[in-house]
N, C-alpha and C positions, 0 to 999 in steps of 0.2 A: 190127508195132506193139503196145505193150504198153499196157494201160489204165488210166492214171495221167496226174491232171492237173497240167501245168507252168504254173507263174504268173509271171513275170516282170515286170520294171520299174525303174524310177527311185529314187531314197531319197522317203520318206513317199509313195509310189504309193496304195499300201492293198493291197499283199502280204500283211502278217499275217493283216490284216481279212477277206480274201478266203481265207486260208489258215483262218481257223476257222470263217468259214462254210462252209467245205465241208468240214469234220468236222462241226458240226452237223447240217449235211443225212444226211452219209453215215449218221451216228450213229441220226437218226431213220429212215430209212430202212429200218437194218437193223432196228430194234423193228419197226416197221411188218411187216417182211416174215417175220421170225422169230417173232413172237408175235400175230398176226392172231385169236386166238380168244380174247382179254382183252378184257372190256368198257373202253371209250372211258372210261368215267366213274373208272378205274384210274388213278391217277398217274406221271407218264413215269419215274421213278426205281425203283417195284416194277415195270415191266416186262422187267426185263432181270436175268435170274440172278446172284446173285455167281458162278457159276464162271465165267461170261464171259471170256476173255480179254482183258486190258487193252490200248489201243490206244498205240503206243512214238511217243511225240513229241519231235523232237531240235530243239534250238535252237543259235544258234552260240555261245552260252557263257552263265556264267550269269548276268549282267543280263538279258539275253534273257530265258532261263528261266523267271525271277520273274515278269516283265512277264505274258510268253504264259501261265503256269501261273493267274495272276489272272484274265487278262481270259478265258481259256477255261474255269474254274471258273465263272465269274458264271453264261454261257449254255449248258454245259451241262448243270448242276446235275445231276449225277451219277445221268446216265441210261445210263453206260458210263465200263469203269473204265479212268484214263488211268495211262502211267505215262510221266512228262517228264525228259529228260536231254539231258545236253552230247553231241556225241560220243566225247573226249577222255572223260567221265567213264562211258558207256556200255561203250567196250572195254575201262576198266579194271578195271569192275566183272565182264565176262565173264570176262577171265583169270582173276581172282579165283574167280568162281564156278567156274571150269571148270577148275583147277591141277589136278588131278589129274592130267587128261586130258592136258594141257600135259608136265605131268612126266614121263608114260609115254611120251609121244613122244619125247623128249627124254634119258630115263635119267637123268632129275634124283631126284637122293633129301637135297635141299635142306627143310627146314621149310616152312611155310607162307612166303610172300614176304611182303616191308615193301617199300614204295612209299621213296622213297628222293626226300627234300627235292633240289631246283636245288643247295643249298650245300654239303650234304654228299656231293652227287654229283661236283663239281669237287673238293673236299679229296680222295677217295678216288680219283677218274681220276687226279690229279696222283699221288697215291703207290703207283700203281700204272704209271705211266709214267714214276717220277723219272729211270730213269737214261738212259730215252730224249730228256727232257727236257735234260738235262747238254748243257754247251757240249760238240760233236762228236760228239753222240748224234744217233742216227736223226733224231729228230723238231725237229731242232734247224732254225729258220729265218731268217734273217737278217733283222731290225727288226720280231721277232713274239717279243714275250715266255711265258715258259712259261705265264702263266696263260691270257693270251689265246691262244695254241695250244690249250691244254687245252679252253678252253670251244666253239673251232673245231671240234676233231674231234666234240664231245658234238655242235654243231650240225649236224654234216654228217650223223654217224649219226641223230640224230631226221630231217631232213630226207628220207635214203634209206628209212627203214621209212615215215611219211607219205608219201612217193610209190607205196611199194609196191614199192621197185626195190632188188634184191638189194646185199648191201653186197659183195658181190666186184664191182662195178660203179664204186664210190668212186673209186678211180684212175684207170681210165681216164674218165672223164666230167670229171675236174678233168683230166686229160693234156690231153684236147680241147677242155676246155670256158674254163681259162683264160687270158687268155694271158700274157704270155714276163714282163713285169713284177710279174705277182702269182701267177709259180709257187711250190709248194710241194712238200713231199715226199708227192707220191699215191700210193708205192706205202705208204710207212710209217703214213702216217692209215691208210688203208683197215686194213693190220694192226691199227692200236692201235685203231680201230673194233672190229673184227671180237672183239679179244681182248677190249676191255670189256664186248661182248655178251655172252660167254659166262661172263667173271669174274662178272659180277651177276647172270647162272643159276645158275651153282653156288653162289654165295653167295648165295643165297636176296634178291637184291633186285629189284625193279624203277621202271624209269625209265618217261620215256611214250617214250624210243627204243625200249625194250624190250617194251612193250606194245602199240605201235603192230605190229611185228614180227613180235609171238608171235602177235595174232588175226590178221592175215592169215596167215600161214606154215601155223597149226594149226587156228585155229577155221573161217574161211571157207574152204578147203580140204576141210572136213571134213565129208561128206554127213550125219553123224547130228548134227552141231553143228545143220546149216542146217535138219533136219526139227527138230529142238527147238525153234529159233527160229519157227518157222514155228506149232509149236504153243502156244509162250506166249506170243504177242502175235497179236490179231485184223488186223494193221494195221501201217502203218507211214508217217508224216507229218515232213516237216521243213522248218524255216525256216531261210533266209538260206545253203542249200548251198554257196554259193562261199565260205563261210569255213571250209569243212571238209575236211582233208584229201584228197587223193587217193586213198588206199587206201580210204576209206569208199564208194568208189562200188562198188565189190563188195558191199556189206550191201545197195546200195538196188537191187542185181541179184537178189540174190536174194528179194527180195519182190515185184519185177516180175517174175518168169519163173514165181512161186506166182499171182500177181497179186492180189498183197496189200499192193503203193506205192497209196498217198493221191496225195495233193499235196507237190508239193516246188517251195519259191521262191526265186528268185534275184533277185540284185542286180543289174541290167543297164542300159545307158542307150547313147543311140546319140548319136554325136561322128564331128563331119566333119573328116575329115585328107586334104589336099592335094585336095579337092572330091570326097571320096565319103564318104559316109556307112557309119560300121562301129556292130554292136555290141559293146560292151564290157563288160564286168564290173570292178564298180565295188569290188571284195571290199577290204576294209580289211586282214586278215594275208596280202595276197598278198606272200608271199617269207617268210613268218613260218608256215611249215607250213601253209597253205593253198595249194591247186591247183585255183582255179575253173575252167578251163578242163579240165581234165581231168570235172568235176563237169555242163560246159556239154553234154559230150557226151550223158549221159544224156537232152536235149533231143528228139533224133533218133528218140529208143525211141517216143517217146510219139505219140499221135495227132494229125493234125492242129487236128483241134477239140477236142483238151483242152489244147491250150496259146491262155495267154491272154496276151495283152501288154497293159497296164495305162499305156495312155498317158497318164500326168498328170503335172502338173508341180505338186509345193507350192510353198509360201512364197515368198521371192523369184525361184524359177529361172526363171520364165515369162516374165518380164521382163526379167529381170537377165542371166540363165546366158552366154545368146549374143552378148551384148555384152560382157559380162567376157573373153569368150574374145578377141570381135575386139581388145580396147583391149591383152592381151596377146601376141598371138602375130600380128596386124595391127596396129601399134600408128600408121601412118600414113595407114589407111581406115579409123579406128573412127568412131562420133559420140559424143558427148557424155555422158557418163553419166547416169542420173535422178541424182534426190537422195535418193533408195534408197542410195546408197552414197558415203558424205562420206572426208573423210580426216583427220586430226591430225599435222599435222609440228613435228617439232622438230630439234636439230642432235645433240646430244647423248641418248644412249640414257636416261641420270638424268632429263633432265627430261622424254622419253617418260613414263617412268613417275610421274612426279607430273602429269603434266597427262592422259596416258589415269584415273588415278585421281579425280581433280578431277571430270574430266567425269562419271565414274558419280558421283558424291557429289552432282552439280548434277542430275542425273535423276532420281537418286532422291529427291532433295528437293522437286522440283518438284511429285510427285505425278505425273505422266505415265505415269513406269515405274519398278513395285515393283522392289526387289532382285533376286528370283528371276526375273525374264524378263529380266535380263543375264549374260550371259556369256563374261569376257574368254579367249580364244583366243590361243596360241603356237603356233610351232613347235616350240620345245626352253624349256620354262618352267624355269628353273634356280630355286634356291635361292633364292640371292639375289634376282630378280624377284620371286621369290611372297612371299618376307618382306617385303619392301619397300612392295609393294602394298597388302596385307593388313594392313600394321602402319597405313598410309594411312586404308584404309578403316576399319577397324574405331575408329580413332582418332578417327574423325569420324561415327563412329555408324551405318554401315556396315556388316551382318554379311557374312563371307566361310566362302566354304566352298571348299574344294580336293578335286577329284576325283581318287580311288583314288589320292594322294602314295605312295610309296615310301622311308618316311626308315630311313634306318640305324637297327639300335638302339645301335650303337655312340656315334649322336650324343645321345642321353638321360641327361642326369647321372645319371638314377636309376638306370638300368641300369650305366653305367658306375662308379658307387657299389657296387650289388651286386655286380659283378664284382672292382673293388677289395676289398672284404669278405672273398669265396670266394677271392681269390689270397691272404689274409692268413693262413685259417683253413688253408690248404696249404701255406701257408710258399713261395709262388711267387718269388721275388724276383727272378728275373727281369721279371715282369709286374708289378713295382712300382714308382712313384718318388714325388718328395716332393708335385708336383703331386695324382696319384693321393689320397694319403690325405687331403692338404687336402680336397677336394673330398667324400671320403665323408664326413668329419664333417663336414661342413655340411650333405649332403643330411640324414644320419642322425640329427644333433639336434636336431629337432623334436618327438622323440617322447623321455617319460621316464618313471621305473617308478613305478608307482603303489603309495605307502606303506601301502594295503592289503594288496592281493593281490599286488603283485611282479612284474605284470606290465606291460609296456612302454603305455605311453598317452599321450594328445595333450597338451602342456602346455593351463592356460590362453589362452596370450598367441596359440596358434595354434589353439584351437578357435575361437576368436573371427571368424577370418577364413578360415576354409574355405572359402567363398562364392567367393572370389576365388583369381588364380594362385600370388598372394604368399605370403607364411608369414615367420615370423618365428624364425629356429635360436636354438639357445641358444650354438651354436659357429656366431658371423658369420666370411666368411671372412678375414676379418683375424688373427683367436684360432684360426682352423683351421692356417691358411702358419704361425702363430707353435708351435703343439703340433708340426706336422709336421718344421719344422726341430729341434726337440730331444727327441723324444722317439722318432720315427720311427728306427729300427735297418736303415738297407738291408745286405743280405745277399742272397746268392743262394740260400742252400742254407736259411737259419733267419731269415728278415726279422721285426721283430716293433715293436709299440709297446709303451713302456715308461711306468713312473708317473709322474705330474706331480712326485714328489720332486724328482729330478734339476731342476727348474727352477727358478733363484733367485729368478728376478724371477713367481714365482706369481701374484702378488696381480693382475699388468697383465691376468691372465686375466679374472677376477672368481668369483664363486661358480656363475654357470649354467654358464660355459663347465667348469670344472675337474667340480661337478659331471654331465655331457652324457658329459664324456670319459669317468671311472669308469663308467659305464653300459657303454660301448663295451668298456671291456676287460675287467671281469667278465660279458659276453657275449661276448666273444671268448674268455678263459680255459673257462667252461661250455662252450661247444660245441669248443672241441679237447680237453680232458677226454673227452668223450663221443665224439668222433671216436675217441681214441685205446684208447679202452675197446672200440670196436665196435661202439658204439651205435646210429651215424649212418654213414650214408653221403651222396654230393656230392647228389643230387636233393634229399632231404631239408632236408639244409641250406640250399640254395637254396631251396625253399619259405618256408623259417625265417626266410633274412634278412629277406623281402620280406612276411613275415607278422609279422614284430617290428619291424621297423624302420619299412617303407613302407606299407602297407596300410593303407586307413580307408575309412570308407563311403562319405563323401563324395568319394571319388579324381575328380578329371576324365575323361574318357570315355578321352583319350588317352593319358592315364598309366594308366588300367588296361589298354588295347589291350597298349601297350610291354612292362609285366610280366608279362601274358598271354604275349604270344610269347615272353619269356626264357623262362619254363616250358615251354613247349611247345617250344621249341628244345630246350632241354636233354634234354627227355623221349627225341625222335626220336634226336636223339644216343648215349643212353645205349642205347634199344634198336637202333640200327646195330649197336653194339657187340657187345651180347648175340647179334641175328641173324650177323655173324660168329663168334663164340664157336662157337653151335652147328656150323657148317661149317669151324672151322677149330681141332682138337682143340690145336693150342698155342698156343693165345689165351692171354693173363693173366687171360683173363673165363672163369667154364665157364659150363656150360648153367645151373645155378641162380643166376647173375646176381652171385657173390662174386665180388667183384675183390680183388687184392693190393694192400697200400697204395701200392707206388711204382707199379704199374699205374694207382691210381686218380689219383692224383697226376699223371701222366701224362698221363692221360684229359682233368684240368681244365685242366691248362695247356692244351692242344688249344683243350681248347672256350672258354675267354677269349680264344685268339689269335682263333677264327673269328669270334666277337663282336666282338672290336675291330678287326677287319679290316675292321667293313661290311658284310661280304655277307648277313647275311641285315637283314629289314627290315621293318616293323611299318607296315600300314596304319589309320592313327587315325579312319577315318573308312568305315563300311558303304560299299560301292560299289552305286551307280545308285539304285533306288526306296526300298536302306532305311536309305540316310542319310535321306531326305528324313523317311522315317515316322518316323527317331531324333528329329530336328530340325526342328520345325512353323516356326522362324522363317524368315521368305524371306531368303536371302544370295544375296549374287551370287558366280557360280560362277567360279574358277578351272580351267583344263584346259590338256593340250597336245591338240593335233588327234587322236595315234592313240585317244586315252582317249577324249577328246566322242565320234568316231565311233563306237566299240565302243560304246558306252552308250545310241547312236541317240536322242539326246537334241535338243530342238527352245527354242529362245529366240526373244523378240521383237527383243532390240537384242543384234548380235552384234561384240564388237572385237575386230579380228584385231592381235594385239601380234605389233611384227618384223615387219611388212609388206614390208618389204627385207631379211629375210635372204634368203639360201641355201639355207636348212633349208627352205623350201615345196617346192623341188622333190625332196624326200626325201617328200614327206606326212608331216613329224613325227615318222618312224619309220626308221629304216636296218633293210633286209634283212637276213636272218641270211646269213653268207659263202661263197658260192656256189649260191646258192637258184636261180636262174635254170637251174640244170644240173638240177634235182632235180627239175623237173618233168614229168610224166608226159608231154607232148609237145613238150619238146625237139627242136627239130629239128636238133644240133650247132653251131647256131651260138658264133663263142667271145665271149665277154664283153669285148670288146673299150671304147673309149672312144665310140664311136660307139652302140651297144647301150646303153651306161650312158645318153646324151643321150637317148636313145630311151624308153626305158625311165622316165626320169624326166620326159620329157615327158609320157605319156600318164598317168601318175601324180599330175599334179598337175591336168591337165583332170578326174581323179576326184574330188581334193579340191576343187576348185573347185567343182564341180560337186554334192557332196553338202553341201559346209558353206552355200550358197547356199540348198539347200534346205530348211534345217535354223534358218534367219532371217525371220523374218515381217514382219518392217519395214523395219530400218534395219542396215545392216552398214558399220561405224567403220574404216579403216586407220587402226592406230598406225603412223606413220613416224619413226625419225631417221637423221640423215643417216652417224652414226657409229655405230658397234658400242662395244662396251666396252673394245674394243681399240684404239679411235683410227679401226677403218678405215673406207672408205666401202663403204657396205652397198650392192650391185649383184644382188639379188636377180630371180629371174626375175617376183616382182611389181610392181615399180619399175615398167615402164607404166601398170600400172593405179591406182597410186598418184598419178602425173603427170595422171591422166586424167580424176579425180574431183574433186569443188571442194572446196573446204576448210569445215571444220566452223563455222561462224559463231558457235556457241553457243547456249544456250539462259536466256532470260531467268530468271533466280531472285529473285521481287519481294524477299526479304529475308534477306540472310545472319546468322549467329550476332550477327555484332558491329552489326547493323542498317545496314548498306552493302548500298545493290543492286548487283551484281556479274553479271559474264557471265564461262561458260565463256573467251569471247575474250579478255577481262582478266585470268584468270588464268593464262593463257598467257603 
């Protein structure tokens, strides 16, 4: 037995809490025992050496982080120096530090590696597998398109190195593991795995398949790695380990066999199935490169009296948990529900969403319950919903805030403006048409040059109204469609816009729009001049548009988010290229970062298709504690379940939208594809349809069971009867919807228009 305490429990147990107290203790302890000959009336912070070795605390991502780095700063007050990270961001940073070592094992003589974005890692698997891709190529699968193939095998490989489990394993595991309806070609993934690992070594990148891989393979492996580690950190503490990898239970071995594990907590809770009572791990990325159960083992190392089980129940689950469960899964022995848990039915999904909005608009007005202690719940919150809602709420004086959103930036006119711009200034014609330009002059005439200095500035008529989303162009888009149809030159090879001359009927313009457009083209003629001189290269430019044209101080939070990432997109992009340059001596790029003009040229057109494909994507809003510190106003929060979860976030009034779908017994989330094989104790069962029921069964007793506890009053079903499709919604939560009394409403003595109104009336 190894001497290290395990803490265990339910969601909001007091895991954390229990996890920093017992670094404080441990923390004071050691002063106590290490410095015993310091007077008492010494300060606990000069007790303790800076050379001290800092104590490594790992959280399961980083909302966590933030959270625990706050509240264990308060009560330690820097009597012992800590040092807090992800795991995901801990091995990355070790490869990093430790590439040499990597290299030499290996016979890499690759530059230093670049971390290599999710987007640019599928463009470059895909054209490194194109012609296995090709209809009657290897990797070729019947109602599995190349892209979705490509981002499978990326998942299978991250999957095997997070388990720990060698990639010449890939094929047979999927042989055995899937069955006869969703076979694939296992022995050719396993190859085109195998070879992308080694293509992104020698070409100096790395992925987290790649890094998850290399520390096990080399670092943990490696007796003077593990005495290193041993000597720069005093310690080793982590929260929430079932959201962590598999292969990380080798780190937390080896500081149990120095005997240098802390504490480490898990997420547990115990659920009775066919009348016995199991524990279960309640881990939110289980199938998402998590392997609690492999993590559960280290349970057994430990002593019996330092493991602790933290039997409590928050918010509503005390009450609630085990009658929710009967009223679904016994739905003709349950009783009666409190009124802890009401419901909102309608027929159609549209007026779901104005009457669950309604309701929050009548709470919050009532004064009962602020914005911020609501929070509406999906399983798959699409687009459409959340505009929908949001345009509701906010409409009616309602602030709304959406958790960690994923929007394209390809959906941003301002980005898609830039983009139009950069395909202009490269003559792209392929990446143009008449739409396109309409739309950039309109984003881009707002801003004009100032008769002074010559340089581009905000007119009058739109400094005026910065305040707000609106603006007022000098090219509305009615005079935008009318310049684009006559003036715009499509071409593929020389696309160009030409002068208002050529148009007879000028005057329908008027004087802002005619002059707006001259602005536009003697800033388009100055920068391919200077392109063409050698002046400028594509990053540059790109800075330029977005610095002359869009930029002001008063930007919105979320429109600098957007332009932010174009930049930094482009940046990573342009250095992938160079880090191949250097490993691939007939690059069009060399090592000092000259490209050739049809190279570069090249280059852009790439990188405007990856941008208007979608795939990559701008979050407008800080995730978890510092939106909030962005935004002191309370809004009610928008989320899907895998997000609330991860964020371990806690509301008074919680509404679950889609009460009848499907998607609950997914928990909000679909596993990455063939996750269940990748687990560290597989036991060959194959994935069969029976397994999927199974599997989704105990998966949704999780969600039930942690969003329950995560509600401290009242939890709302949104129901209707139809989907957006017409059909009838037969969700695995329909009992418990049937089983709950309907929402009565709540009185609001005076509405806007001076009508007293109930939520039931506006129904």
């Amino acid at each position: 037995m190894v001497k290290f305490r395990w803490i265990e429990g339910a969601t909001r147990s007091g895991k954390t809490q229990r996890l920093i107290e017992t670094i404080v203790d441990r923390v004071d302890r050691w002063i106590h025992q290490g410095l015993p000959q310091l007077p008492a009336n010494i300060p606990p912070p000069l007790r303790v050496p800076q050379s001290a070795p800092p104590l490594l605390i790992l959280a399961a991502n980083g909302d966590n982080r933030s959270v625990l780095s706050d509240r264990l700063g308060k009560v330690l007050a820097g009597r012992h120096p800590v040092e807090m990270t992800t795991p995901l961001g801990f091995f990355e940073r070790e490869v990093l530090l430790f590439w040499p070592q990597i290299a030499a094992d290996r016979g890499l003589v690759t530059a230093f590696p670049l971390r290599l974005q999710s987007e640019t890692e599928l463009e470059l698997a895909r054209r490194l597998w194109s012609e296995a891709l090709e209809p009657g190529g290897a990797l070729e699968q019947p109602g599995v398109n190349a892209d979705r193939q490509v981002r499978r095998i990326l998942d299978l490989l991250q999957l095997a190195t997070a388990a720990g489990i060698d990639l010449d394993e890939i094929a047979d595991r999927l042989d055995r593991g899937l069955p006869e309806y969703a076979a694939c070609p296992a022995l050719a993934i396993q190859t085109a795995a195998i070879e992308w690992f080694n293509w992104t070594l020698d070409h100096g990148f790395l992925t987290y398949g790649t890094i998850l891989g290399l520390y096990r393979q080399h670092l943990l492996t490696s007796d003077t790695y593990c005495e290193t580690l041993l000597t720069r950190f005093s310690g080793l503490d982590a929260d929430d380990i079932d959201e962590y990898p598999g292969m990380s239970r080798g780190l937390f071995e080896v500081f149990a066999q120095a005997n240098r594990l802390g504490t480490l907590t898990f997420n547990a809770d115990t659920f009775e199935l066919d009348g016995q009572c199991e524990i279960q791990s309640t881990s939110i990325r289980r199938g998402i490169n998590a392997d609690p159960d492999a993590l559960w083992g280290l349970r057994s190392q430990a002593r019996p009296e330092n493991i602790e089980d933290l039997d409590r129940r928050a918010g509503l689950s005390a009450r609630l948990r085990d009658r929710m469960f009967a009223a679904v899964y016994q739905p003709f022995e349950f009783t009666p529900l409190p009124p802890d848990i009401v419901k909102l039915s309608t027929v159609s999904r549209s007026q779901l969403l104005r009457q669950t909005s309604e309701t929050v608009i009548d709470l919050v007005r009532s004064g009962q319950v602020a914005a911020n202690e609501i929070v509406i719940i999906a399983p798959g919150l699409d687009a459409v919903s959340r505009y929908a809602m949001a345009t509701i709420l906010t409409g009616r004086g309602v602030p709304v805030r959406t958790l960690n959103v994923q929007r394209p930036l390809s959906g941003s006119p301002r980005v898609r403006a830039v983009l139009t711009l950069l395909a202009l200034v490269y003559r792209l014609g392929d990446r143009l048409d008449r739409d396109a330009i309409a739309e950039m002059l309109t984003m881009l005439s707002p801003r004009r040059r100032s008769a002074e200095s010559g340089a581009m500035d905000l007119p009058p008529i739109a400094s005026e109204i910065l305040g707000t989303s609106k603006f007022s162009p000098d090219i509305d888009p009615v005079r935008a469609g009318m310049i684009a149809d006559i003036c715009y030159v499509p071409d593929r090879t020389a696309p160009d816009l030409v002068s208002l001359d050529i148009f007879q009927r000028r005057d329908r313009l008027g004087y802002r729009a005619s002059t707006a457009y001259g602005y536009v083209l003697d800033w388009l003629q100055q920068v391919r001049q200077a392109l063409a001189a050698g002046q400028l290269n594509a990053l540059v430019i790109l800075e330029r548009i977005i610095q002359d044209w869009l930029w002001r101080p008063q930007m919105a939070y979320d429109e600098r988010v957007e332009l932010r990432a174009t930049l930094e997109s482009s940046q990573h992009y342009w250095d992938v290229q160079r880090q191949m340059a250097r490993s691939s001596p007939d690059s069009p790029v060399n090592a000092a970062s000259v490209m050739e003009p049809d190279a570069e040229r090249g280059l852009v057109d790439r990188f405007v298709c990856l941008l208007r494909s979608g795939a990559i994507t701008a979050d407008p809003f800080p995730i978890g504690s510092t939106a909030g510190d962005r935004d002191q106003t309370p809004s009610v929060l928008l989320s899907n379940i895998f997000q609330y979860r991860s964020t371990r976030q806690t509301h008074r009034w919680q509404f679950w939208l889609d009460a009848g779908s499907s998607l609950w017994a997914q928990g909000g989330t679909a596993e990455l594809f063939g996750a269940p094989l990748f687990m560290q104790n597989w036991n060959g069962e194959r994935l069969t349809e029976a397994f999927e029921l199974r599997a989704n069964d105990w998966r949704l007793r999780y969600v039930l069971g942690d969003l329950v506890a995560r509600a401290r009053d009242t939890i709302v079903l949104c129901h209707s009867d139809l989907d957006t499709n017409g059909s009838e919604r037969l969700g695995p939560l329909l009992p418990l919807v049937e089983a709950s009394s309907p929402w009565m409403g709540l009185a609001d003595p005076t509405d806007d228009d001076g009508r007293s109104t109930t939520i039931a009336q506006l129904a």
